[in-house]
N, C-alpha and C positions, 0 to 999 in steps of 0.2 A: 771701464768700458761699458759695464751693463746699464749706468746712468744715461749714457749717451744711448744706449740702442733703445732705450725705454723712450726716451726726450722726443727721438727721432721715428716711435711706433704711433706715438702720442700725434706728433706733428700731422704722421700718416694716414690718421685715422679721423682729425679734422681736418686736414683735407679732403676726406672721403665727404664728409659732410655740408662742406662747402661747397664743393665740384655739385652737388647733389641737388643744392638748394637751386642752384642758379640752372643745370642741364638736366637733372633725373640723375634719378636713381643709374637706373641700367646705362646712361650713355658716360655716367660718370665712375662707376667699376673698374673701366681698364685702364684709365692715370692713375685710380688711387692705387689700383693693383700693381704697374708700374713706378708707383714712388715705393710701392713697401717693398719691393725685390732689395735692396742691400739693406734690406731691417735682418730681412730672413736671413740673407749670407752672414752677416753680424753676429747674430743669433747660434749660426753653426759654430764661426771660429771663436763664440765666446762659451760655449757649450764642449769646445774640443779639449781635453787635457793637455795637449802639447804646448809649449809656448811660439805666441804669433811674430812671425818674422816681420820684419819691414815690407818685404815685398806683398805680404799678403794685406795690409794696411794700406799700402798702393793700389793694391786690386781694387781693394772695397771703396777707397776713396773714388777710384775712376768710374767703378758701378756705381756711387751715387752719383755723381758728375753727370755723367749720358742718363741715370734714371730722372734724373732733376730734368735736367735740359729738356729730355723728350715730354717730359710733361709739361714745363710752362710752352716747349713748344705749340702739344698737340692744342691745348687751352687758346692761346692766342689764334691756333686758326681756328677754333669756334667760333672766339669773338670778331673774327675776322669774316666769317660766312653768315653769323648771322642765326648761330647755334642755338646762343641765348634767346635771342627774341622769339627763336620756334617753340623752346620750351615755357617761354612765358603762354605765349599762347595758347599753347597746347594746355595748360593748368588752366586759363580765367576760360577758355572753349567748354574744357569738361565741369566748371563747376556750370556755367551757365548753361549747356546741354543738360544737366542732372536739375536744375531749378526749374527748366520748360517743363520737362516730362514729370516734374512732380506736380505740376499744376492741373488740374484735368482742365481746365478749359483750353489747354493747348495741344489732347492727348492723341489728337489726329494732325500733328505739326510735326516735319522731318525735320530736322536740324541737322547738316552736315557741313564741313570744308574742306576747302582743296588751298595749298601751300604753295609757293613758287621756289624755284631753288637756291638755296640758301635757307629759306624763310624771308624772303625777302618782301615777297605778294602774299598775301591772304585774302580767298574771300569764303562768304559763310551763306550756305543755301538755306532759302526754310522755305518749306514746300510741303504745303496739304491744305486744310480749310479749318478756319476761325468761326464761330459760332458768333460775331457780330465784328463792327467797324473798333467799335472800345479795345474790343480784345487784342483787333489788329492793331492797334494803335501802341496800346502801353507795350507788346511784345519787340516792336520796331523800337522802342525809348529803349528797351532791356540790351536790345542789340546795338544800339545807337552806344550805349556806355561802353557798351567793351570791345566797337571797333576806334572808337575815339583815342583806347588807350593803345590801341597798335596801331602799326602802317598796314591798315586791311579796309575791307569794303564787302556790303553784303549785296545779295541777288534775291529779293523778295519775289517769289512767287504764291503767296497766302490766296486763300480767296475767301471771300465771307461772303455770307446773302446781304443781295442789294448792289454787288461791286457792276460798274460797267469794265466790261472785258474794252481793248485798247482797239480790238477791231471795231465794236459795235461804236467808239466816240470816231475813229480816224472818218469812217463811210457813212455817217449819217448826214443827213441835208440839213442845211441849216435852220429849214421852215420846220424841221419836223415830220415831215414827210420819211419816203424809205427809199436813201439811193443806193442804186445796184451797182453802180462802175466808180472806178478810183475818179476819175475827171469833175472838175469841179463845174457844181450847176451853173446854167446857162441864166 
């Protein structure tokens, strides 16, 4: 019996690993901790001096049964919500937030996002000011890669010297000139 509870600690522990790679750490804990629950019952009746009855072999069999179940359950509706693709993003977001802020020419650049639920929406603010148009540009390619690889979208608000702000192109007159009202010149 201690070969099986060994085989089946083993199993438990890369599953820990696995859940990990794909959700994290922390959101992957409570299956793997739920699959080890009848390692540990295992573990007592194989630790106990008495000899194990049938019935107590039934137990343990049914405590892996519902421990199993509820795990590929809880798993499936991750991948059913959309668990996974938050925690992908959530990895390529922080290494990409930690490359901006290691760059100083970006060191007055906010980098934030906001997530839809499930993870199903994502988009990624960046908001402060670039020290020329280059800067803004290769910053938008960096961002440009790593919403390409999700279902997400960014909300540029950068400004650099030299940018026209969206009001001063909407209300200017076409001659050059300086119009004051929305209507268009006569």
């Amino acid at each position: 019996m201690r070969g099986w509870i060994i085989a089946y600690s083993v199993i438990a522990i890369w599953t820990l690993g696995w859940l990990s790679g794909r959700f994290g750490l922390l959101r992957s804990a409570f299956p793997a901790l739920m699959f080890l629950i009848p390692a540990v019952f295992a573990w007592r009746m194989a630790a106990s001096t008495r000899t194990i009855k049938r019935r107590e072999y039934a137990y343990l069999g049914l405590v892996t049964m519902l421990a199993l179940s509820g795990t590929v359950y809880l798993v499936a509706k991750w991948y059913d919500t959309g668990v996974d693709r938050l925690a992908m993003f959530d990895r390529q977001y922080h290494q990409f937030r930690n490359r901006v802020k290691s760059m100083p020419e970006y060191e007055n650049v906010e980098v934030s996002y906001w997530h839809g639920k499930g993870g199903s929406v994502f988009c990624v603010y960046l908001d402060g000011r670039v020290a020329n148009k280059g800067s803004h540009d290769r910053l938008l390619q960096m961002i440009g890669r790593m919403v390409r690889n999700n279902d997400c979208w960014y909300y540029d608000r950068l400004e650099y010297p030299g940018e026209s702000t969206a009001t001063d192109a909407e209300f200017a007159a076409p001659d050059g000139g300086e119009q004051t009202d929305e209507r268009e010149p006569q």
